[in-house]
C-alpha positions in Angstrom: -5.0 -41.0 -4.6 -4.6 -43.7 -1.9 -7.8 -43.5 -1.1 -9.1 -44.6 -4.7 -6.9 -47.3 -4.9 -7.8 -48.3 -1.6 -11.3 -48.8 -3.0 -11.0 -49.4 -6.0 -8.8 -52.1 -6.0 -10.8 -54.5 -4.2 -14.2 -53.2 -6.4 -12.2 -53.8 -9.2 -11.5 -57.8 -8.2 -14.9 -58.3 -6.9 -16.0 -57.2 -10.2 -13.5 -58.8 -13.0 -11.6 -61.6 -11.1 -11.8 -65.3 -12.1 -13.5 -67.4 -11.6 -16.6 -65.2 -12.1 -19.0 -67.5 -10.7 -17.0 -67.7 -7.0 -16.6 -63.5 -7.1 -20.4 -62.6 -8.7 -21.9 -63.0 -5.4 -19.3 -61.5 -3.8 -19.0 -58.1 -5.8 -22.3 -56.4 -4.4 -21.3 -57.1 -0.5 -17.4 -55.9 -1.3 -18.2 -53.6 -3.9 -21.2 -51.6 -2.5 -20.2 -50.8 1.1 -16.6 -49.9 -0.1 -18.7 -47.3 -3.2 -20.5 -46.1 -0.5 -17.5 -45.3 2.0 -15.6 -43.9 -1.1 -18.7 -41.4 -1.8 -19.4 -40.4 1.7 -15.5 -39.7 2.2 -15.3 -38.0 -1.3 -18.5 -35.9 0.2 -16.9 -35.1 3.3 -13.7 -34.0 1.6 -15.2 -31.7 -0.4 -17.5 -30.3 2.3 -14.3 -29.7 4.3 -12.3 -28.5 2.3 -14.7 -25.6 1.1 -15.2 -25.2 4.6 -11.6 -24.4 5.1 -11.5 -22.3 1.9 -13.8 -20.1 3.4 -12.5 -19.5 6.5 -9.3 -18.7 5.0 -11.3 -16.0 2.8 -13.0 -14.7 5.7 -9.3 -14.5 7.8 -7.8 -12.8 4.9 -10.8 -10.4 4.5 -10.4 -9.6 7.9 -6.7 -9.1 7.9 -6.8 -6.9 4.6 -9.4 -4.6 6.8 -7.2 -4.5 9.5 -4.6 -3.6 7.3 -6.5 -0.9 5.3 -7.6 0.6 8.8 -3.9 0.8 10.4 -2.9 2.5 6.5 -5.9 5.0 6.6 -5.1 6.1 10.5 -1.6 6.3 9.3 -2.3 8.3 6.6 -5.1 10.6 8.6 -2.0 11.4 10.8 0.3 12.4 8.5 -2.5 15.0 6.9 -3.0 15.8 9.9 0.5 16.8 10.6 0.2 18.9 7.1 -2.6 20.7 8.6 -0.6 21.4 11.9 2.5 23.2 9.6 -0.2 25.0 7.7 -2.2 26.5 11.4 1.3 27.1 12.2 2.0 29.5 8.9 -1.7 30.7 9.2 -1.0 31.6 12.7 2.2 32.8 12.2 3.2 34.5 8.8 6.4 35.5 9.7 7.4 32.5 11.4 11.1 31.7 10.4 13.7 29.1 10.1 14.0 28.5 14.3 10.3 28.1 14.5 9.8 25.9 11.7 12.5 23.7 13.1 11.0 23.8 16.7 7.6 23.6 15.5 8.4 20.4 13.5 10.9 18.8 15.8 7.9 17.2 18.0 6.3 16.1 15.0 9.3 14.4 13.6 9.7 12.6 16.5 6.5 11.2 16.5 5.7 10.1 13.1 9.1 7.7 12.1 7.9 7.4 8.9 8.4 11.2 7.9 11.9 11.6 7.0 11.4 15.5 6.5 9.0 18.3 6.6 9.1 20.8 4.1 7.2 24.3 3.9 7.0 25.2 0.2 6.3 28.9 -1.3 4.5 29.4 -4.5 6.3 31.8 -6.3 5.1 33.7 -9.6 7.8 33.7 -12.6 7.2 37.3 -12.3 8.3 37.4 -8.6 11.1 35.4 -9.6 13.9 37.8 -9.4 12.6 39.3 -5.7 12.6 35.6 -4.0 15.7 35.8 -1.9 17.9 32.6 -3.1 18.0 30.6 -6.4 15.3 28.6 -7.8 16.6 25.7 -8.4 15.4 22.1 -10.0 17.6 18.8 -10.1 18.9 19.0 -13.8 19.4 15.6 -16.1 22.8 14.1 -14.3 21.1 15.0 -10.7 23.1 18.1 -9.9 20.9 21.4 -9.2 20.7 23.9 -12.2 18.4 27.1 -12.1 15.0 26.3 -13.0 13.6 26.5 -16.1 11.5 29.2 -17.0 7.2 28.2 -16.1 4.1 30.3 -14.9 4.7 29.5 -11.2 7.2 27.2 -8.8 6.6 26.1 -5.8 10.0 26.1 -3.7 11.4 24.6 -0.7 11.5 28.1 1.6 12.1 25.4 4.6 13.2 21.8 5.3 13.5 20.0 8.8 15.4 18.0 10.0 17.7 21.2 8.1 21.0 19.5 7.9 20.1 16.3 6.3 18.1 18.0 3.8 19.8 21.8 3.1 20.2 20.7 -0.6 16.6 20.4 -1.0 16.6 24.6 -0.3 15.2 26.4 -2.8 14.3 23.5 -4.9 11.2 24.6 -7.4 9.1 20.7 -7.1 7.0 21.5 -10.4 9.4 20.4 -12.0 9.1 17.2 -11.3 5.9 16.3 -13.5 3.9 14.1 -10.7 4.6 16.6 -8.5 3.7 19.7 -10.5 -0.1 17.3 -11.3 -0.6 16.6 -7.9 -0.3 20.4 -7.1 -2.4 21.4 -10.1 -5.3 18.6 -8.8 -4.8 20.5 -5.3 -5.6 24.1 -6.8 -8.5 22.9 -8.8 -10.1 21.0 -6.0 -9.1 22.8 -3.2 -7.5 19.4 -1.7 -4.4 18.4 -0.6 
């Protein structure tokens, strides 16, 4: 703005001031170099300024991939980790309660972000009555209630860190309906 009145002030006097005959020769060598100035500096604004635009899209590009890069290496551990529990089961059938907790002790302390490690059992409803505690679900005013009658559950057999998270024991997770998709997605695709 203070640049067009900077110009166009004095193009405006050179051009309609009075008297016309004292300013008519005057308006080419006022108005013409101070046109041109204005053009070039417009130009040069607007060459700089998508400059600038640019380099801030190519700065944000790159921080978004850094970003997505620290996420995915974040996420690649904590599958990772999942694998570990499984190798640890697949190693280990019998493994109980003390070697879940020392198995997953290590990996709680390294991944922060994990505020517990569960090892779930799938569990038909005809096996129902031989699993050796409740099967539970979080009922509608957040206390645990047995679990409705479905085709399968999937329950919490064991939780570490194991007193922070005891409640969670026995805990049938298909009934919470993302859950209970996400599991069905894993058994069709053979995916975690």
């Amino acid at each position: 703005d203070a640049l067009g009145v900077l110009v166009l002030t004095p193009v405006t006097i050179a051009a309609f001031a009075r008297p016309r005959e004292l300013w008519k020769g005057r308006a080419v060598f006022v108005g013409l170099p101070l046109l041109l100035a204005f053009f070039a500096t417009t130009a040069f604004y607007v060459y700089s300024s998508a400059n600038q635009q640019a380099a801030v899209r190519a700065d944000f590009g790159r921080r978004t991939g850094e970003i997505t890069n620290e996420i995915e290496q974040s996420l690649n551990r904590y599958l990772e980790m999942v694998h570990s529990i499984r190798s640890l089961f697949t190693a280990v059938p019998t493994a109980g309660a003390e070697a879940f907790r020392s198995f997953t002790g290590e990996l709680l302390a390294t991944h922060p972000g994990v505020q517990a490690i569960a090892w779930n059992r799938f569990v038909k409803e005809s096996d129902r009555t031989a699993w050796p505690r409740p099967i539970l679900e979080v009922g509608p005013d957040g206390e645990t209630v047995p679990a409705n009658s479905r085709p399968y559950h999937v329950v919490v057999e064991l939780i570490a860190p194991a007193d922070e998270n005891r409640i969670a024991l026995g805990l049938d997770i298909t009934a919470e309906p993302i859950r209970r998709a996400a599991i069905e997605k894993a058994a069709r695709t053979g995916k975690a």
